[in-house]
C-alpha positions in Angstrom: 57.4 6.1 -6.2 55.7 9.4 -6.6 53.4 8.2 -9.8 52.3 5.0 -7.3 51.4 7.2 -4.4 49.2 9.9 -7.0 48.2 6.6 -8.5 46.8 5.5 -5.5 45.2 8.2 -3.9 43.5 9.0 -7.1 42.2 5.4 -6.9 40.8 5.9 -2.6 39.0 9.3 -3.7 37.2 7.3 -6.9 36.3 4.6 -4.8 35.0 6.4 -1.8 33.3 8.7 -4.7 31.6 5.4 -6.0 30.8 4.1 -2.5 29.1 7.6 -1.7 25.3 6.8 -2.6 24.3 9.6 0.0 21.8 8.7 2.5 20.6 12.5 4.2 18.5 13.1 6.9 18.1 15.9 9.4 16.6 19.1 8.0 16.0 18.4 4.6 14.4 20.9 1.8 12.6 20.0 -1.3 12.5 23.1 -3.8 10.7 23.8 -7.3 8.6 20.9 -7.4 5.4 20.2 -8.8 3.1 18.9 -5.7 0.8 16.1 -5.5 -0.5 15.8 -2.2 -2.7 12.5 -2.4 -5.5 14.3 -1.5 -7.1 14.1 -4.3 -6.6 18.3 -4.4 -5.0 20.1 -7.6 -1.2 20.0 -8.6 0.6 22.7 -6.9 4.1 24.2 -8.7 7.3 26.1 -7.5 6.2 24.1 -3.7 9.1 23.5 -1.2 8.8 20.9 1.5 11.1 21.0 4.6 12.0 17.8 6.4 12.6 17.8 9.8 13.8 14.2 11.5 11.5 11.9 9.9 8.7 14.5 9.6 7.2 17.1 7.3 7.8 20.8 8.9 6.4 22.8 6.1 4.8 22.8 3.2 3.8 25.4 0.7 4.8 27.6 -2.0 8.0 28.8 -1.8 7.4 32.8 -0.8 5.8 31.1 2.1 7.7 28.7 3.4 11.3 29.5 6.0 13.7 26.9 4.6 16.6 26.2 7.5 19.9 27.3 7.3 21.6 24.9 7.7 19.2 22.7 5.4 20.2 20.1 2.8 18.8 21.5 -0.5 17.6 19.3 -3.2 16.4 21.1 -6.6 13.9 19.1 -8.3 12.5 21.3 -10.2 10.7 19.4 -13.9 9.6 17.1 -11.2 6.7 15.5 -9.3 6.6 15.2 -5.9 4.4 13.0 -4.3 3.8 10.7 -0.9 5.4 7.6 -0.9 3.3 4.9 -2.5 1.8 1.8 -0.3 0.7 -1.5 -1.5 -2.3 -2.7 0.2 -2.0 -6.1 -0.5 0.4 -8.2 -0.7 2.6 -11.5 0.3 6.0 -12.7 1.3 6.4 -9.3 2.9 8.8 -10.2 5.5 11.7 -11.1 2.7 14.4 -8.4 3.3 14.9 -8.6 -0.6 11.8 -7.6 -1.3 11.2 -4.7 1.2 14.0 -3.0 -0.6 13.3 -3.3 -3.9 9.9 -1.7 -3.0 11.2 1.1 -1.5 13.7 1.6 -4.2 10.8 2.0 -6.7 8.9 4.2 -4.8 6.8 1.8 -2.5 7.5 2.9 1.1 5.0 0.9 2.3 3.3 -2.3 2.0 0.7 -4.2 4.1 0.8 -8.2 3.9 -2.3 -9.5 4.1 -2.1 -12.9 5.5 1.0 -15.0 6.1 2.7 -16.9 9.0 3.3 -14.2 11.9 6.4 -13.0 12.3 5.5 -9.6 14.3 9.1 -9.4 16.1 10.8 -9.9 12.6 8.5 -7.2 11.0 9.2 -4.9 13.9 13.0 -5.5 13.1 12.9 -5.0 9.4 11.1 -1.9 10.0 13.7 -0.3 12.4 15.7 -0.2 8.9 14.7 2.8 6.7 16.2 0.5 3.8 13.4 -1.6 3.7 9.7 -0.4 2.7 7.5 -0.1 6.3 5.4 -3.3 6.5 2.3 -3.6 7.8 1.3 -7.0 9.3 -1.6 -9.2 9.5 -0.6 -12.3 10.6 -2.9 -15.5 9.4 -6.4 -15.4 8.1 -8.9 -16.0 10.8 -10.9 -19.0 9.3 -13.0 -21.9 9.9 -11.6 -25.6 10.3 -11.0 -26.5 6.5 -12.1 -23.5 5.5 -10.1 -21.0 2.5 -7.1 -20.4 2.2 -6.6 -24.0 3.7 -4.0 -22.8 6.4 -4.5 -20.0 9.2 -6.2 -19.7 12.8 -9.3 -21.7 13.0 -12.2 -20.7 15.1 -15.1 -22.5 15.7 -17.2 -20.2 17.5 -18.3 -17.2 17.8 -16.5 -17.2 21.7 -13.0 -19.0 20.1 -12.9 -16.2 17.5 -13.4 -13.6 20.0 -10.3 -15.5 22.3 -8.2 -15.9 19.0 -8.6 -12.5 17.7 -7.5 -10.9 21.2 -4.3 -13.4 21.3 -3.8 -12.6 17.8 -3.7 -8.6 18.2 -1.6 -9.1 21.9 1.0 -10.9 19.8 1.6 -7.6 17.7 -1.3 -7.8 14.4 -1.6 -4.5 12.7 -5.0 -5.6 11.8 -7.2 -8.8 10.6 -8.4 -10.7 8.0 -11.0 -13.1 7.2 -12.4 -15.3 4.0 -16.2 -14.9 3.1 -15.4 -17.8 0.6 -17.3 -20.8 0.1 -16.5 -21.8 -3.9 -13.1 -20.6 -5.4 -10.5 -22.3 -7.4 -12.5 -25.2 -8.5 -14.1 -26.3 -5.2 -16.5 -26.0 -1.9 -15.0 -24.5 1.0 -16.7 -24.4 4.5 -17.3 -20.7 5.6 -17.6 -18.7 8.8 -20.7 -18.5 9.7 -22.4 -14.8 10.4 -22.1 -14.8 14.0 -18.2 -16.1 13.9 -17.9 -12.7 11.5 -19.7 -10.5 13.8 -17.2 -11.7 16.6 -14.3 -11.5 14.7 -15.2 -7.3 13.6 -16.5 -6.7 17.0 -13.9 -8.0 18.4 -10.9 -5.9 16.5 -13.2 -2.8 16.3 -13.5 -2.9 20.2 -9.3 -2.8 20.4 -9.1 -0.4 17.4 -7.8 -2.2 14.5 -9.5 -2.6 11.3 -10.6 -6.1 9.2 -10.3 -7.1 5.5 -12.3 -9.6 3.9 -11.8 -11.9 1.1 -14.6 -11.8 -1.2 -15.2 -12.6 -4.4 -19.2 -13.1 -4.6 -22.1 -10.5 -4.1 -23.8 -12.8 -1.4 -20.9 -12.2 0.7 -20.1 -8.7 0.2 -23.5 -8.1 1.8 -22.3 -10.6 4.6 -19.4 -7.8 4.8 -21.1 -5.0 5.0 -23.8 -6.2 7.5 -20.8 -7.4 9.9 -19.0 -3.9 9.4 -15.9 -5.1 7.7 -13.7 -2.3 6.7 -12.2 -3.3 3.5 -12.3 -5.7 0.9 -10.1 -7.3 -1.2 -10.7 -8.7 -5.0 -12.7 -8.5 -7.6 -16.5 -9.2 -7.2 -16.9 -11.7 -10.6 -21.1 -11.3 -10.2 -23.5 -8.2 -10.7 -23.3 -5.9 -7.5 -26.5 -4.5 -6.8 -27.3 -1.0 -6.5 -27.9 -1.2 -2.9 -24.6 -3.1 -2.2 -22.5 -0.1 -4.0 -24.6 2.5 -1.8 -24.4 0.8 1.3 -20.8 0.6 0.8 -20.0 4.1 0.7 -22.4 5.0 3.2 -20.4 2.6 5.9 -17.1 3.6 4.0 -15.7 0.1 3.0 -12.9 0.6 0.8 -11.9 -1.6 -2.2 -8.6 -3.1 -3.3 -9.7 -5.1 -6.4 -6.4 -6.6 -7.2 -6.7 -6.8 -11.2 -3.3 -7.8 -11.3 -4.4 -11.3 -10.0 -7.0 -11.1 -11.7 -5.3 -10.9 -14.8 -2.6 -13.8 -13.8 -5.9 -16.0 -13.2 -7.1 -15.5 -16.3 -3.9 -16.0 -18.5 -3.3 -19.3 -16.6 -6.7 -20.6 -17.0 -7.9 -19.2 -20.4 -10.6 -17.3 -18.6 -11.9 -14.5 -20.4 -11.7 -10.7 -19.2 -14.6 -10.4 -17.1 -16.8 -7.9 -18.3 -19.2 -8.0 -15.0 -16.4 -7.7 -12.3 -15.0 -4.5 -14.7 -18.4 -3.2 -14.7 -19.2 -3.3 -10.8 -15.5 -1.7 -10.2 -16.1 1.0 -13.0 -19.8 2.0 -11.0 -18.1 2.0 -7.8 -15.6 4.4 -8.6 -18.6 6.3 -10.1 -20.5 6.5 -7.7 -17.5 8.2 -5.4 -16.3 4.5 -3.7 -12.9 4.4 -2.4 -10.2 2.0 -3.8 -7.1 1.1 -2.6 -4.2 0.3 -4.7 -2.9 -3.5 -4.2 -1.9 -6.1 -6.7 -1.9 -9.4 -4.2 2.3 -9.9 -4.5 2.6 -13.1 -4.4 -0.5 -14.1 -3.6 -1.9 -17.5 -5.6 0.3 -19.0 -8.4 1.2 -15.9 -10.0 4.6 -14.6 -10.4 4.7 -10.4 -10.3 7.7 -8.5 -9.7 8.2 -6.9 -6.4 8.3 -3.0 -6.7 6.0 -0.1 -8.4 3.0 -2.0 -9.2 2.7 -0.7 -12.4 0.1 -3.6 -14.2 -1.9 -3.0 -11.2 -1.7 0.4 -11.8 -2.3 0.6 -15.8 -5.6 -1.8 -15.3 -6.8 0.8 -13.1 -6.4 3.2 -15.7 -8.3 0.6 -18.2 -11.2 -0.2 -15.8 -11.7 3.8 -15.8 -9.7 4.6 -13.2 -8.3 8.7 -13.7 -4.9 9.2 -13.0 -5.6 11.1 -9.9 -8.0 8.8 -8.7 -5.2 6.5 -9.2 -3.0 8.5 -7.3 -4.9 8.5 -4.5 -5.7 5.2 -4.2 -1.9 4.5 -3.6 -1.3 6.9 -0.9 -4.2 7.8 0.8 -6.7 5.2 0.5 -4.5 2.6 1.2 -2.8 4.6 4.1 -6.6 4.3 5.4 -7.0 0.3 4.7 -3.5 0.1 6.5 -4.6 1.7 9.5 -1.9 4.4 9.3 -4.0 7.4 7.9 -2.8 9.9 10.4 0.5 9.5 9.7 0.9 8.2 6.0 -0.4 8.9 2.8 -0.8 12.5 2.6 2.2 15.0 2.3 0.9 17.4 5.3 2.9 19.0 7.8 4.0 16.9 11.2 3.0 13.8 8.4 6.0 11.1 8.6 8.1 12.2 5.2 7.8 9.1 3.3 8.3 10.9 -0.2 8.8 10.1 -3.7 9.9 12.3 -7.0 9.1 11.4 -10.0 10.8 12.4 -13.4 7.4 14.3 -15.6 4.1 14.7 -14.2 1.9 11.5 -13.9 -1.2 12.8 -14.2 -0.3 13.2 -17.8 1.4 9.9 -18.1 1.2 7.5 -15.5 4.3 5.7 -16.6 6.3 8.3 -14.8 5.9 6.5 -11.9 8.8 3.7 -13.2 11.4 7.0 -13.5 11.4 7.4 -9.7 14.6 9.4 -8.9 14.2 10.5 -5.3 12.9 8.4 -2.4 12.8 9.7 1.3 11.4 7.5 3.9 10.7 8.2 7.6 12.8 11.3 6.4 15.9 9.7 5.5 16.8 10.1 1.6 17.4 6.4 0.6 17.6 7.0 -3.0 18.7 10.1 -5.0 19.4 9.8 -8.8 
């Protein structure tokens, strides 16, 4: 009787041992990491952050910051700390299934970037800390027939403006249009300039930001004249000089999404593009700011939900330093996302989304797949 009793409780303590895969929050302190901020700044070492809530209370070296009492201490010291990372594109963002595989690798964030809308459902998933934060667009604003073949149709400059107000009073984090008129094999009709100009004005004037579609130089500089805020995909013809520089100047970011560009290419036999490389490669030379995002997904293509780490090694091979990289996952695509004044960056009174990575990825970027420590909105939802 004695042997089944010690049998047994030895057999409650191992299970609630196994069940324990501790979720902290509260005051929470980092110690003897290696810092990268996603500013773009230099590495710092021996930094301590302290969590308060779902906030970052300090930040700094670790003779300068107080950590709290009654803090719970985590050492990761031959570590990497960094913001969490945010996909800037992506589909099928309201599957449960995949918000949490995302935020298990390291993706706290992602921003689907056209889909039926489901705002109430997003603003549920979101309440959980379990799942990656989504940011929402809703459908493509497009013309009747026009790409992707599905989405809210306008047909005039005064209908987009009316459509684009109901869209953001039903809960869109921002919008997104097609400049599109020949993809995939066929002729699509197109908004026309002053249906664009509505559509931007109209967001601009109620504070959210719009992503374009675009694939062609001719529309880019249909983008850019309208005062679009970001585009997304590769440009497959020569940019022009003055295209690149009027970019920056107006601060339009770039998701390229090589990823689908790769897919595309595998399932059609179409050769690497050499000219879409190119115009990427001159824009990040010439100081342009890209956002990471692979289009999850998006198209026929089958990627695996999580650390986007093709998306991330083709930014590497179009030129892409691992910095750069760095930042084009957290800070640049906190910006595209609308969320740059809370997300992104690891700053004081910043919502703690935070990842640690085993090794330092600016030596080897496929660190990032050996994540052993994600907090999000300050709760510690994984720790390896």
């Amino acid at each position: 009787m004695k042997r089944s009793v010690w049998r047994l409780t030895l057999m409650l303590v191992l299970i609630s041992c196994w069940q324990a895969p501790e979720t902290l929050s509260g005051e929470i302190a980092l110690i003897n990491g290696t810092l990268i901020d996603g500013t773009g700044n230099e590495s710092g070492i021996d930094v301590v952050i302290v969590i308060h809530d779902d906030r970052i209370a300090a930040i700094g070296p670790q003779n300068t910051v107080k950590i709290p009492v009654n803090a719970h201490i985590i050492d990761v010291e031959d570590s990497t700390i960094l913001p969490g990372f945010i996909n800037a594109h992506v589909h099928d963002g309201y599957s449960e299934q995949n918000l949490q595989t995302w935020v298990q690798s390291g993706v706290t964030t992602v921003r689907d970037l056209a889909g039926v809308p489901q705002f109430e459902l997003r603003n549920t998933l979101n309440a959980d800390p379990h799942n990656a934060r989504l940011v929402a667009v809703g459908p493509m604003v497009t013309t009747p027939g026009g790409y992707p073949g599905f989405g809210l149709t306008v047909k005039s400059p005064e209908d987009a403006r009316q459509k684009v107000n109901e869209l953001i009073d039903d809960g869109a984090d921002l919008i997104k249009i097609p400049i599109e008129d020949d993809l995939q094999g066929r002729r699509w009709p197109m908004l026309s300039e002053e249906e664009i100009a509505a559509i931007v004005e109209t967001a601009h004037a109620r504070g959210l930001p719009v992503s374009a579609h675009i694939s062609r130089a001719k529309h880019l500089k249909m983008a850019i004249e309208a005062g679009v805020d970001d585009v997304a995909h590769m440009i497959v013809d020569t940019l022009p000089d003055d295209l690149i520089t009027r970019m920056i100047e107006r601060d339009i970011y770039w998701e390229p999404t090589l990823e689908l560009w790769q897919c595309v290419r595998h399932k059609h036999g179409v050769p690497w593009d050499k000219t879409a490389i190119t115009n990427l490669r001159r824009f990040v030379a010439a100081d342009g700011k890209v956002a990471l995002g692979n289009d999850f997904a998006g198209y026929t293509c089958d990627f695996d939900s999580g650390m986007p780490m093709t998306e991330i090694m083709l930014m590497q091979r179009a030129g892409m330093t691992p910095m750069q990289i760095i930042v084009a996952a957290t800070k640049h695509a906190a910006h595209v996302c609308n969320r740059e004044q809370e997300l992104g960056t690891l700053e004081p009174g910043k919502i703690a989304d935070i990842i640690v990575v085993n090794g330092n990825p600016l030596e080897n970027l496929d660190v990032l797949q050996d994540v052993s420590i994600v907090i999000h909105n300050g709760e510690v939802i994984r720790n390896n």
